[in-house]
C-alpha distance (Angstrom), angle and dihedral (degrees) to the residues before:
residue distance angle dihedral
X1 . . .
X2 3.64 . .
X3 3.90 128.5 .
X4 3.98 113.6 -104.7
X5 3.30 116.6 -91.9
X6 4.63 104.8 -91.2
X7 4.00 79.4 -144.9
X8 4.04 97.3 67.2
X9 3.87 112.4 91.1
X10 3.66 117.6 -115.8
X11 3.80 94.3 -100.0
X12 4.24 84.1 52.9
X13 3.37 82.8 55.0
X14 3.50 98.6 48.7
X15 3.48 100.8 54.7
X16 3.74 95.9 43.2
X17 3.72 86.5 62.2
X18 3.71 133.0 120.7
X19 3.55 96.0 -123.6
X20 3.53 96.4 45.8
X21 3.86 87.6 65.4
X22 3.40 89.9 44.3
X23 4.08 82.0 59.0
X24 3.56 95.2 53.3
X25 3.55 106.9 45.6
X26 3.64 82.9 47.6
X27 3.52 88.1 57.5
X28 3.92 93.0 42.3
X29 3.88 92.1 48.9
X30 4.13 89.1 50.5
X31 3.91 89.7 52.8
X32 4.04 100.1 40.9
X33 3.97 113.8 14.7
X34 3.74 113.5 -141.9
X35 3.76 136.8 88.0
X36 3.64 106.6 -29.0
X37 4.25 116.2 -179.5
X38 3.97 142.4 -166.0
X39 3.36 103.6 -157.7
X40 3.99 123.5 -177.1
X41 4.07 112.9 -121.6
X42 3.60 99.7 173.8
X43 3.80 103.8 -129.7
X44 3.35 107.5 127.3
X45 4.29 95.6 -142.9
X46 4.25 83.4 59.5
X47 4.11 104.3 18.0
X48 4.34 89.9 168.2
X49 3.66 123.9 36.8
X50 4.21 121.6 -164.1
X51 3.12 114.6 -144.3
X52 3.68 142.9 142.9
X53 3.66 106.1 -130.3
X54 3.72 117.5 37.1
X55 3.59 126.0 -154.5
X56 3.92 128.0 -111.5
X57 3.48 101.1 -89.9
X58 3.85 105.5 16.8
X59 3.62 112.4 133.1
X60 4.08 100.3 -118.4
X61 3.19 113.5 -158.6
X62 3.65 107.6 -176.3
X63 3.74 121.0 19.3
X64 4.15 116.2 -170.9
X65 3.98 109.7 -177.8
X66 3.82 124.4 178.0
């Protein structure tokens, strides 16, 4: 895992965090129960990803299922 980037502003690096995806799939598995994912993409600008079905391959993180 790389560092974040010391050039993002401190909202940036807010919202790249890990436990604001933790927020939002939180929020996504409260609205629509399911399988809800973070899953780490590796581009620093958007380091986790939510989503609800992960691709083969994609290195999930977090996996809440209902």
């Amino acid at each position: 895992m790389s560092a974040p980037d010391p050039g993002l502003s401190p909202k940036r690096l807010l919202l790249c965090s890990r436990e604001n995806a933790q927020r939002v799939a939180t929020r996504l598995f409260d609205l629509q129960p399911g399988r809800v994912s973070i899953v780490r993409t590796g581009n620093p600008l958007q380091p986790f990803r939510v989503c609800t079905m992960p691709c083969r391959g994609e290195r999930v993180e977090v996996e809440m299922v209902s």
